[in-house]
DRENDOTI-854952 format. One record per residue: residue number from 1; residue in three letters; chain; x negated, y negated, z of N, C-alpha, C in turn. Coordinates in steps of 0.2 Angstrom, whole numbers. Layout:
NUM, ALA, A, X, Y, Z, X, Y, Z, X, Y, Z
...
***
This chain:
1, UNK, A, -4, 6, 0, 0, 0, 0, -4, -6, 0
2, UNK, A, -2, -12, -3, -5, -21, -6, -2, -24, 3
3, UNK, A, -6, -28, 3, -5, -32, 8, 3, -35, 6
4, UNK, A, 2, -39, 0, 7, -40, -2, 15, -39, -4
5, UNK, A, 11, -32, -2, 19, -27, -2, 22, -26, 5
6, UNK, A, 20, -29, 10, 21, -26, 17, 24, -33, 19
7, UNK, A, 29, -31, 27, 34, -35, 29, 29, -42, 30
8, UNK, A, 25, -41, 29, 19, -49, 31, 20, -55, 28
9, UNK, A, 22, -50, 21, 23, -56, 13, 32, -57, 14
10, UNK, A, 35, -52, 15, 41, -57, 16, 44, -56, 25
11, UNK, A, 41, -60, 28, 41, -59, 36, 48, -64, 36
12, UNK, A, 53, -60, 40, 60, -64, 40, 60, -71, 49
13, UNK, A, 63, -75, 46, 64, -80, 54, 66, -78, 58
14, UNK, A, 62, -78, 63, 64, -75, 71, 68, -81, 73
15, UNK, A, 74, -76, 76, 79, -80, 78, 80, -77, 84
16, UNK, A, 84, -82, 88, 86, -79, 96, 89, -73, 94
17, UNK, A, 92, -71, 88, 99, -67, 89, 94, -59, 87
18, UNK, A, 90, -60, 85, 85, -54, 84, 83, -51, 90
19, UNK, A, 85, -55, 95, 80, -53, 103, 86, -50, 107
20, UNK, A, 92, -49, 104, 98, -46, 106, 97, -38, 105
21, UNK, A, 97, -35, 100, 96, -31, 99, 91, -25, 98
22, UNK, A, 89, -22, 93, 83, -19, 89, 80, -22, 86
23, UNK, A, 83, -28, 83, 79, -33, 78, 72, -33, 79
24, UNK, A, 72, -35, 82, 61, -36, 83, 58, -30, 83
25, UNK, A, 61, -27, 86, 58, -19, 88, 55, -16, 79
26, UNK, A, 61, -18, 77, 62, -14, 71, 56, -16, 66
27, UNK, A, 55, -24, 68, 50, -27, 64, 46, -25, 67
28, UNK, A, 40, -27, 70, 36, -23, 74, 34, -19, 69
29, UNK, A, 37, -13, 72, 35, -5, 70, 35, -6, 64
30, UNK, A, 41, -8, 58, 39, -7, 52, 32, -10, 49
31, UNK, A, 30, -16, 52, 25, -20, 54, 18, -16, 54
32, UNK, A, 18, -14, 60, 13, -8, 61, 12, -1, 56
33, UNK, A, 16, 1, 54, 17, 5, 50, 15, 2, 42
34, UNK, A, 19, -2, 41, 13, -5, 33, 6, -5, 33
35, UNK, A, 6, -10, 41, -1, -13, 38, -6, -6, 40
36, UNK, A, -5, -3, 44, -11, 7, 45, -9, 9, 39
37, UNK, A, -6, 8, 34, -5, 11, 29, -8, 9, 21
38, UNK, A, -12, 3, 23, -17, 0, 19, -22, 1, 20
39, UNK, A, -28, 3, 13, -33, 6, 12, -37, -2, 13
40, UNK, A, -43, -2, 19, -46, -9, 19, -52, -5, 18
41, UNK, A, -56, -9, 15, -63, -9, 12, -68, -15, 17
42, UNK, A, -71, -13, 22, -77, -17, 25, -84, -18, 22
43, UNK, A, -83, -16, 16, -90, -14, 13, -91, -19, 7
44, UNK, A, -87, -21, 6, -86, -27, 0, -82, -35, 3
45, UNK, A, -87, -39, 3, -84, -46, 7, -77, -48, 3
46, UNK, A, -75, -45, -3, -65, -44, -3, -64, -42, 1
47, UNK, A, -65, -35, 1, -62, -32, 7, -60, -33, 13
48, UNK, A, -68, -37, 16, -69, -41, 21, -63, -46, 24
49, UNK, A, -64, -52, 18, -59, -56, 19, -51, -55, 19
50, UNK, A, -50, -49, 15, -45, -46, 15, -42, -42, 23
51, UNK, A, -48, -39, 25, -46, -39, 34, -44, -43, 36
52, UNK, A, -51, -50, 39, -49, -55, 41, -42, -58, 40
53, UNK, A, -39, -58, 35, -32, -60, 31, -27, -57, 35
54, UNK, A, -29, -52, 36, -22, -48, 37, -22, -48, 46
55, UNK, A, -27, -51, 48, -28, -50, 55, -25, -57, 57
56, UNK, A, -26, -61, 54, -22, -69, 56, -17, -68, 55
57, UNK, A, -15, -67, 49, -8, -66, 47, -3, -60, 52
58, UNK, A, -6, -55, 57, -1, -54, 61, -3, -56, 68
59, UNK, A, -7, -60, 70, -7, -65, 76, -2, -70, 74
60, UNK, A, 0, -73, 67, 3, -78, 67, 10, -76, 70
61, UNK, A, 12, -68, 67, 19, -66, 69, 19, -65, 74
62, UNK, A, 14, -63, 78, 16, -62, 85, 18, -69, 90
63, UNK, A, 12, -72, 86, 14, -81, 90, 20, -83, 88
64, UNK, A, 26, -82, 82, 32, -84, 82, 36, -81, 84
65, UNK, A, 35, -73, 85, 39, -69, 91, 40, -70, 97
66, UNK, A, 34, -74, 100, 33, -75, 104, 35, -82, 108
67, UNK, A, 33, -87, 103, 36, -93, 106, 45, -94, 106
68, UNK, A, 47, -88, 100, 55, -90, 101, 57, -85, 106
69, UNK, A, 54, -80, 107, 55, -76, 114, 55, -80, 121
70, UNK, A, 49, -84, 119, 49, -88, 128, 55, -94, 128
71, UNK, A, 55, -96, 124, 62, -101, 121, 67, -99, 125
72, UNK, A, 69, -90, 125, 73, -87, 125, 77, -86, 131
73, UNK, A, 70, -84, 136, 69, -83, 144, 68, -90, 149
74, UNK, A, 66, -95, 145, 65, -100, 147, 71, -103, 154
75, UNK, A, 76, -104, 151, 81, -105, 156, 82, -98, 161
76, UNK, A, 82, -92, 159, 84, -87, 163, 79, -87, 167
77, UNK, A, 72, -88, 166, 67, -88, 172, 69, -94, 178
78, UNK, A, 70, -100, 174, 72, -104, 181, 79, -103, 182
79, UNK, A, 83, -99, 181, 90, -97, 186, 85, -91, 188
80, UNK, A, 82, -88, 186, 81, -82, 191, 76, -86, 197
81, UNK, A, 71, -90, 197, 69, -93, 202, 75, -95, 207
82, UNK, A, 78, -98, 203, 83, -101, 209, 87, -95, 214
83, UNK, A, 88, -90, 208, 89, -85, 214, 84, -81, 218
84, UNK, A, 79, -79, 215, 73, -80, 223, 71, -82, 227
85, UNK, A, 72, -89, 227, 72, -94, 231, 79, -93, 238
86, UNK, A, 84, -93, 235, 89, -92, 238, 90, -83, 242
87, UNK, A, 84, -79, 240, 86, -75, 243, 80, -73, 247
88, UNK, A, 76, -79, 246, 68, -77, 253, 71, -80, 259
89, UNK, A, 76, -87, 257, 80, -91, 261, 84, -86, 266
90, UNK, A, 87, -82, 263, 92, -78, 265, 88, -73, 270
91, UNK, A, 84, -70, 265, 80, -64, 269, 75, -67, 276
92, UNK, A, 72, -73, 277, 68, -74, 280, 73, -75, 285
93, UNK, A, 79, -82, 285, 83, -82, 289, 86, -75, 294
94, UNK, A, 87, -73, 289, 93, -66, 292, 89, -61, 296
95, UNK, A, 80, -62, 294, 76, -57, 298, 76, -60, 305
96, UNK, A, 74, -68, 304, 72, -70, 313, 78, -71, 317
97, UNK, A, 84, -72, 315, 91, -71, 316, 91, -64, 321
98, UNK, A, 89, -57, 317, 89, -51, 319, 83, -51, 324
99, UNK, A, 80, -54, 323, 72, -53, 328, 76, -56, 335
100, UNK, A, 78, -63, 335, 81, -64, 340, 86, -61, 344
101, UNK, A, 89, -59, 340, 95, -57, 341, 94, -49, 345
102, UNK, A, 88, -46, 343, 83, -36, 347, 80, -41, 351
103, UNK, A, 80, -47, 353, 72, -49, 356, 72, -46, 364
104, UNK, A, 80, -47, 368, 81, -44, 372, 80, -38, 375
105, UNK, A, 81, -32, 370, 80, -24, 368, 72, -23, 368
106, UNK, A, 72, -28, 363, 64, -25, 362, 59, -27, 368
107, UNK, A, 59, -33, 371, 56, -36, 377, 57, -29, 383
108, UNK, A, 64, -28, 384, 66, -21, 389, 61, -14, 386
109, UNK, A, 58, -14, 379, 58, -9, 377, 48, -10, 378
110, UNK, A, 47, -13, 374, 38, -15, 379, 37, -15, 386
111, UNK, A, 42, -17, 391, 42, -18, 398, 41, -12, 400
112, UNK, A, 49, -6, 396, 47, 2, 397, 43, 4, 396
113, UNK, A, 39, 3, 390, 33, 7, 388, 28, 5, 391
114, UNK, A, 25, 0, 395, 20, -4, 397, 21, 2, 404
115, UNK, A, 25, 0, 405, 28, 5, 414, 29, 13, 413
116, UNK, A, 28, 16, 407, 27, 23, 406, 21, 25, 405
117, UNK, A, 18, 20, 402, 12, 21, 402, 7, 20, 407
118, UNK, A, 8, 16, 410, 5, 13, 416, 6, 18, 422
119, UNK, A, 11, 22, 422, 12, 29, 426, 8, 33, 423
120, UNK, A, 9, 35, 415, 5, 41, 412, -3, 39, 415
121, UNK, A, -6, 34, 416, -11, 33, 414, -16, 36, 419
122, UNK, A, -10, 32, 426, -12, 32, 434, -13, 40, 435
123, UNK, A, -8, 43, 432, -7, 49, 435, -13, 56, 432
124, UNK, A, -14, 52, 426, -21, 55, 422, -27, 55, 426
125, UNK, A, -29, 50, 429, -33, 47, 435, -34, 54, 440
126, UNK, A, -29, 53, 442, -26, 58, 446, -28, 64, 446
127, UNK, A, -26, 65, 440, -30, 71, 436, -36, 73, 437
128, UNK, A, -41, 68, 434, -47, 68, 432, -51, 68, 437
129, UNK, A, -48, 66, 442, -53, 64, 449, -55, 73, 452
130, UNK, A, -54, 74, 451, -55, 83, 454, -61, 84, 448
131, UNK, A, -63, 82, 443, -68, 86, 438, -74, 84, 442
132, UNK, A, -80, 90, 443, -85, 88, 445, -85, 87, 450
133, UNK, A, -82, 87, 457, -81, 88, 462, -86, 95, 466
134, UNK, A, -87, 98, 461, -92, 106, 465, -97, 103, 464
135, UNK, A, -102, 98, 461, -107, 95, 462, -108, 90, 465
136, UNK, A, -104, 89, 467, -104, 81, 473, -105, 82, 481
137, UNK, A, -110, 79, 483, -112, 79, 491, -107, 76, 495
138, UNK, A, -105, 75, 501, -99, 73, 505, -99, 67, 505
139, UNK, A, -105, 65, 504, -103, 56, 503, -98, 54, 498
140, UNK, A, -101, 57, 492, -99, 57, 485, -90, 57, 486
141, UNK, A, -91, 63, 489, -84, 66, 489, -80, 61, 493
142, UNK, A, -82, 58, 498, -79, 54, 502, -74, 46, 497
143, UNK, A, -81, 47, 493, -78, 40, 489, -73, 42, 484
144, UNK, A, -74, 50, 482, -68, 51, 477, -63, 50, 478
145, UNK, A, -65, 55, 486, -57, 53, 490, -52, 48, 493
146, UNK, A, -58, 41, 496, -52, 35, 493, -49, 32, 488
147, UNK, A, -54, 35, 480, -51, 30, 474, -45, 33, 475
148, UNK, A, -43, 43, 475, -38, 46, 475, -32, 42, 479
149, UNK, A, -35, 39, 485, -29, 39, 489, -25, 30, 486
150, UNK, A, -31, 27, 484, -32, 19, 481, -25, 21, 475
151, UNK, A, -26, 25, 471, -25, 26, 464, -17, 31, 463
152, UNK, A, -15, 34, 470, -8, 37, 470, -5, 32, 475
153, UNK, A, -9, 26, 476, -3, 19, 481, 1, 16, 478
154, UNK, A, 6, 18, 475, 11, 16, 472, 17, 19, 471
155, UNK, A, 23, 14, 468, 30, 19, 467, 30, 21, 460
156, UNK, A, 29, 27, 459, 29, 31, 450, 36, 32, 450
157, UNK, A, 42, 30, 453, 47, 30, 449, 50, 37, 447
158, UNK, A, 53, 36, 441, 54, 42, 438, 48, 48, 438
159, UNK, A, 41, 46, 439, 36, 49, 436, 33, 54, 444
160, UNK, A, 34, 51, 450, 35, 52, 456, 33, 60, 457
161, UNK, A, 37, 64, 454, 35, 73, 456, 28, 75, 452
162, UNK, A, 28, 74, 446, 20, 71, 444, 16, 70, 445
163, UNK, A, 16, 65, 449, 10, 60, 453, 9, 65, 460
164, UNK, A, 15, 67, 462, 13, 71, 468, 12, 78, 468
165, UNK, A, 10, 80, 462, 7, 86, 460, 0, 85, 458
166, UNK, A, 1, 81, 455, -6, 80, 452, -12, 77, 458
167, UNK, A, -8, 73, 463, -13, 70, 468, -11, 75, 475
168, UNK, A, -9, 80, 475, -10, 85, 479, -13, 89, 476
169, UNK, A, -15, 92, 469, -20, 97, 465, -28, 96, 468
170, UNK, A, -27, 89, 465, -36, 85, 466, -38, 86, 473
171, UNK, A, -32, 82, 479, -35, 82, 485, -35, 90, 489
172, UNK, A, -31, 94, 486, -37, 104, 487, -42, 104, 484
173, UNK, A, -45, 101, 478, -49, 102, 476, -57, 99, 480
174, UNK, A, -55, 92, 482, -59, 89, 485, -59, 90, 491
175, UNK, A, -53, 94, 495, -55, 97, 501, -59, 102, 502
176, UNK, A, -58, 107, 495, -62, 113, 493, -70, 109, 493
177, UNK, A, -72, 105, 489, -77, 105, 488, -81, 102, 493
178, UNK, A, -79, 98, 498, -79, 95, 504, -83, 99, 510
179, UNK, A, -78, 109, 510, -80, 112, 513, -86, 114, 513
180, UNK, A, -88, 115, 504, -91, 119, 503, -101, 115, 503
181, UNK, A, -97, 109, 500, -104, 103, 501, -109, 102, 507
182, UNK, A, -103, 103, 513, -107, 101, 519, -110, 108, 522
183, UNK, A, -106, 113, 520, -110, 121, 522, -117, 120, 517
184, UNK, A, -117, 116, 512, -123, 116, 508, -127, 111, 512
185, UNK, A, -126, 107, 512, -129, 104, 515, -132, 103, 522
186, UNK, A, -129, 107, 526, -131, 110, 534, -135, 114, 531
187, UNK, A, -135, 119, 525, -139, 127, 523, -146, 121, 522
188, UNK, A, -146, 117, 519, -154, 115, 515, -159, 107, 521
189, UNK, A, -150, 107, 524, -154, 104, 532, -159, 110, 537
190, UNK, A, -156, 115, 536, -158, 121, 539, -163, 122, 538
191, UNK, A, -165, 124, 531, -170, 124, 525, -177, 120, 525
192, UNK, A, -175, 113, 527, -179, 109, 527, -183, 110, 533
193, UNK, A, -177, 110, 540, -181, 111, 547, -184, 118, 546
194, UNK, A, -184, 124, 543, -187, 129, 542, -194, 130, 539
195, UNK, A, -194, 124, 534, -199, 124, 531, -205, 120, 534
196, UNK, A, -201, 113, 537, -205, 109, 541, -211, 112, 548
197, UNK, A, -207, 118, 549, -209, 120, 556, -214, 125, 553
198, UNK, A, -212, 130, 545, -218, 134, 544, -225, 129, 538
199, UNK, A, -223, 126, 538, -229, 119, 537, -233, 118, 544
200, UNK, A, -229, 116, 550, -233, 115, 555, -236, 121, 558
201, UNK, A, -234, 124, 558, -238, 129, 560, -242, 133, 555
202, UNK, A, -241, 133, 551, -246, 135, 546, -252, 129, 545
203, UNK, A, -251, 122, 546, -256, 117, 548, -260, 118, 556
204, UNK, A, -256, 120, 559, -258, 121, 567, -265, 127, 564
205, UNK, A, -261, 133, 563, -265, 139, 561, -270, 137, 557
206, UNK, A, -270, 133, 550, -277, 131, 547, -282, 127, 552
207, UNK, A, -280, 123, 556, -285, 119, 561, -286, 122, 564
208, UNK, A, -284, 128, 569, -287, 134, 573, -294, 137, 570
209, UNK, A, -289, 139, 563, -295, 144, 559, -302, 138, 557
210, UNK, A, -300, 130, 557, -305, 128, 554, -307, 125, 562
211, UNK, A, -305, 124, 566, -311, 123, 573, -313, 129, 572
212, UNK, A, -313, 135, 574, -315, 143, 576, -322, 143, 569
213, UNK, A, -320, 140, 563, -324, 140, 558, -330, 136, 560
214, UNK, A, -329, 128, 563, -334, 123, 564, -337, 126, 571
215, UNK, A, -334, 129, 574, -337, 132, 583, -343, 138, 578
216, UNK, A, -340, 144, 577, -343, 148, 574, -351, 145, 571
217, UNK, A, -348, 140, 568, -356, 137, 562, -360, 132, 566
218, UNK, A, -355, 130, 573, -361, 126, 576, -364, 131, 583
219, UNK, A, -360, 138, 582, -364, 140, 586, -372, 146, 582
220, UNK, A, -369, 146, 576, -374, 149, 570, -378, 145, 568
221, UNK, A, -380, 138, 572, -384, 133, 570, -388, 133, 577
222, UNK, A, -387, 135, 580, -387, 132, 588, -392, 137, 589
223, UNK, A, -389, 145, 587, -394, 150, 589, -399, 151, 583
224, UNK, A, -398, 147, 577, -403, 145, 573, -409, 142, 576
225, UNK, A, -407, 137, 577, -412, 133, 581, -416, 135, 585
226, UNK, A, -413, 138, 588, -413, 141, 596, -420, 145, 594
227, UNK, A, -419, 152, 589, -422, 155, 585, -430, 151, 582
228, UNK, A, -426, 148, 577, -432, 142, 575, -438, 140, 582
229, UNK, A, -435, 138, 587, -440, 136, 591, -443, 141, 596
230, UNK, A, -441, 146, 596, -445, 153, 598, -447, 154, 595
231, UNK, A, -447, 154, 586, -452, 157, 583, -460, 151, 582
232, UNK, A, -458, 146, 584, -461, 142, 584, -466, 141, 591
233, UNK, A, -464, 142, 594, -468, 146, 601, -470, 149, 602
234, UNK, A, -469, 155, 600, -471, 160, 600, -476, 160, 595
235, UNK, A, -477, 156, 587, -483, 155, 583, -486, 148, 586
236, UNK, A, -486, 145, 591, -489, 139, 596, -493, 144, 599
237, UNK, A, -491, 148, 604, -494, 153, 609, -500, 159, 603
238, UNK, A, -497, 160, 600, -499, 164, 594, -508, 161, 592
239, UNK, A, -507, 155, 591, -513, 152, 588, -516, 151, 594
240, UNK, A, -512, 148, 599, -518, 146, 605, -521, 151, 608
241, UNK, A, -518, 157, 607, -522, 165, 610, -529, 164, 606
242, UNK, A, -524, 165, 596, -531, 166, 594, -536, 161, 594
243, UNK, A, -534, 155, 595, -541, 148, 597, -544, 151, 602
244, UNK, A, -541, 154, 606, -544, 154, 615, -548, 161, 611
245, UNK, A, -547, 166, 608, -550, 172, 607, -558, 168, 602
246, UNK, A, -555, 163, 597, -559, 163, 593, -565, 158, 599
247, UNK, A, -564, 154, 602, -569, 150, 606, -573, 154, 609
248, UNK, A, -569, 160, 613, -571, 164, 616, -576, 168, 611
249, UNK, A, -574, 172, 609, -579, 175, 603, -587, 168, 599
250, UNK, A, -585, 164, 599, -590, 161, 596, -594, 156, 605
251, UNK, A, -592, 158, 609, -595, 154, 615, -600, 161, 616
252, UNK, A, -599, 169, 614, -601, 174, 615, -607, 174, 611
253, UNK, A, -605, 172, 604, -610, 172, 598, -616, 167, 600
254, UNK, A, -614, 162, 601, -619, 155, 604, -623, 160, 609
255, UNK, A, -621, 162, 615, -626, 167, 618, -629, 169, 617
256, UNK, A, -626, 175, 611, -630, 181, 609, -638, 176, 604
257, UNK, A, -635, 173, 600, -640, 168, 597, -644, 165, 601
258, UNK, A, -644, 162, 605, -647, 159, 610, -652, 163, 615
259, UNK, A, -649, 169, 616, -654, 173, 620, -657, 178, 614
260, UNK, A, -656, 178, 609, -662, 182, 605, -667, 177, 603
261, UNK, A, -665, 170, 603, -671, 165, 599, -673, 163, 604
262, UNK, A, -670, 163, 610, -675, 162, 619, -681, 169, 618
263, UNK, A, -679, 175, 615, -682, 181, 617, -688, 179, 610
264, UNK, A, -685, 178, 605, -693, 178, 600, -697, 171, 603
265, UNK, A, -692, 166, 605, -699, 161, 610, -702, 162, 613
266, UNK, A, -701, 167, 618, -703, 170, 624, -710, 175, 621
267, UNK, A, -708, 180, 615, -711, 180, 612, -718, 179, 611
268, UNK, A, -715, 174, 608, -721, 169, 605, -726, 164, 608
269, UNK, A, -722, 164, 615, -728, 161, 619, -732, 166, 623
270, UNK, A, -730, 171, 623, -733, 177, 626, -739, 179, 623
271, UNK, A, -737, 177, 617, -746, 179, 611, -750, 174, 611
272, UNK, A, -750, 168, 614, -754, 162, 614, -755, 160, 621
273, UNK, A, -760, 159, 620, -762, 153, 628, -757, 148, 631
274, UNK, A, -757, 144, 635, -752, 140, 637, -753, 132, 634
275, UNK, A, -760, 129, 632, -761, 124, 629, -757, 125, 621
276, UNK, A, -757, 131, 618, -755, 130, 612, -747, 130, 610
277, UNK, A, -744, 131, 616, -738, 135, 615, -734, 133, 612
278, UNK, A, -734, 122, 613, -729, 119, 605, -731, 122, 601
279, UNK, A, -738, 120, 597, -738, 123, 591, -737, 129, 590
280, UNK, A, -738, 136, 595, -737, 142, 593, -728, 141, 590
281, UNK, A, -725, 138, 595, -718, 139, 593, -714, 136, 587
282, UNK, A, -719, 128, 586, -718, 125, 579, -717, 131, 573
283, UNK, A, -724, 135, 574, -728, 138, 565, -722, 145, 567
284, UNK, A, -720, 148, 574, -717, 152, 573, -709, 151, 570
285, UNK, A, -708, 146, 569, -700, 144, 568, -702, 143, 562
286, UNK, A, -708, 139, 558, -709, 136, 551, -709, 143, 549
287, UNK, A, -712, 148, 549, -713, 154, 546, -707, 159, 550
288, UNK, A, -700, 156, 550, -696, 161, 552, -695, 165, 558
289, UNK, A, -700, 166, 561, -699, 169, 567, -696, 170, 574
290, UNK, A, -694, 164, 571, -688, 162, 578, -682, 167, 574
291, UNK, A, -676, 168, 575, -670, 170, 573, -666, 166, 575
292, UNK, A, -662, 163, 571, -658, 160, 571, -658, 150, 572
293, UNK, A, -666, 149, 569, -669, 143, 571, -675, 140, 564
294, UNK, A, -670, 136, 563, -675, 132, 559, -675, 126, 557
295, UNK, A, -680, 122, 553, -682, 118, 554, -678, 112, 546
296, UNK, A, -675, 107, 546, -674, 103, 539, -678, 96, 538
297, UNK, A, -685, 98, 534, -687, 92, 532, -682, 87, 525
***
């Protein structure tokens, strides 16, 4: 199909009376249907132009469908504003109307639930104070037991056989544990004076063993000593013996030498006259004959 032969080239005047029915519809679609049914050629600038042609020319019919359409709605848009308007009016009004009008109910009905919950909560409390109680010391437990008593002072109202179950559950539970805490804690009071007492004595016991240790070592020094100074004596006496023996022996020697070089003197004056006798004893001693007597030039 020619551009030319399509609804483009005889495009009919849009008129309001065409927006009544199928009318536009019908053009459209045959519309679309022409122009897909033209062979366009992009490869040749007729062809080209020939697109571009056919692309303006159906912008053009939609901008004349379009402005006698809005023509169209024009007024019905501002009557349908107006009813909008009149019905936020309505509806806004008639809401805070009704709001006031429950504020009563609703006010009783928050207060309710404020107060039902304010029991549920207390009485959770209540509950919850008993957990962990097996590990809690008497003090501990003492302070559980006034939040307890803090936390059920009041009137639960309806809620009343609840509370009193639940805050008689907890306070067995914290009399249970109460019992059983201070039995613990007398056990490890117990425990502690047990072990305090086998420290002291087992400290008493180590000082025993260590004075007995320092007795013992001063008395293993003591006869050390003691020792020490008898062997010391006894090698004092020891040498003074052999001094006294060796003096002696050498006082005996000095004799013996003495009385043999008295004897070759004697000797030697005995062979000479009594004028010669120095000399005899001089030449006897220069030539040896004294014993144990000589002469250093």
């Amino acid at each position: 199909m020619k551009a030319e032969e399509t609804t483009l080239a005889t495009m009919p005047e849009i008129t309001p009376i065409l927006f009544e029915g199928e009318g536009i519809k019908e053009i459209v679609d045959r519309l679309d249907a022409e122009c897909r049914a033209i062979v366009l050629d992009g490869s040749t600038k007729k062809g080209r132009e020939e697109c571009i042609s056919l692309a303006m020319k159906v912008r053009k019919s939609k901008t004349a469908i379009d402005k006698v359409g809005a023509e169209i709605v024009k007024p019905i848009k501002e009557k349908a504003k107006k009813f909008d308007a009149t019905r936020k009016y309505a509806k806004d009004k008639l809401d805070l109307l009704a709001v006031d009008l429950r504020k009563p109910a609703t006010e009783w009905e928050e207060a309710e639930e404020r107060r039902i919950n304010g029991h549920r909560e207390a009485i959770k409390v209540l509950g919850t104070l008993k957990d962990n109680v097996s590990f809690m010391t008497p003090a501990q437990l003492e302070e559980r037991r006034t939040l307890l008593k803090t936390t059920y002072d009041r009137d639960f109202e309806d809620y009343q056989e609840d509370a009193d179950n639940f805050f008689k559950a907890t306070e067995a539970a914290i009399d249970a544990a109460m019992v059983e805490a201070k039995a613990k804690e007398a056990r490890e009071k117990e425990l502690a004076e047990l072990r305090a007492f086998k420290e002291k004595q087992e400290a008493e016991e180590w000082a025993k063993k260590q004075k007995e240790r320092d007795e013992a070592l001063k008395k293993e020094a003591a006869e050390a000593a003691e020792k020490r100074l008898l062997e010391q004596q006894k090698a004092k006496e020891e040498a003074e013996r052999k001094e006294r023996e060796r003096k002696a022996a050498n006082v005996e020697h000095q004799r013996t030498i003495n009385r043999e070089a008295l004897e070759d003197i004697t000797k030697a004056i005995a062979a000479i006259d009594i004028t010669g006798t120095a000399k005899a004893v001089l030449e006897a001693i220069v030539r040896g004959k004294v014993r144990h007597v000589s002469i250093k030039y």
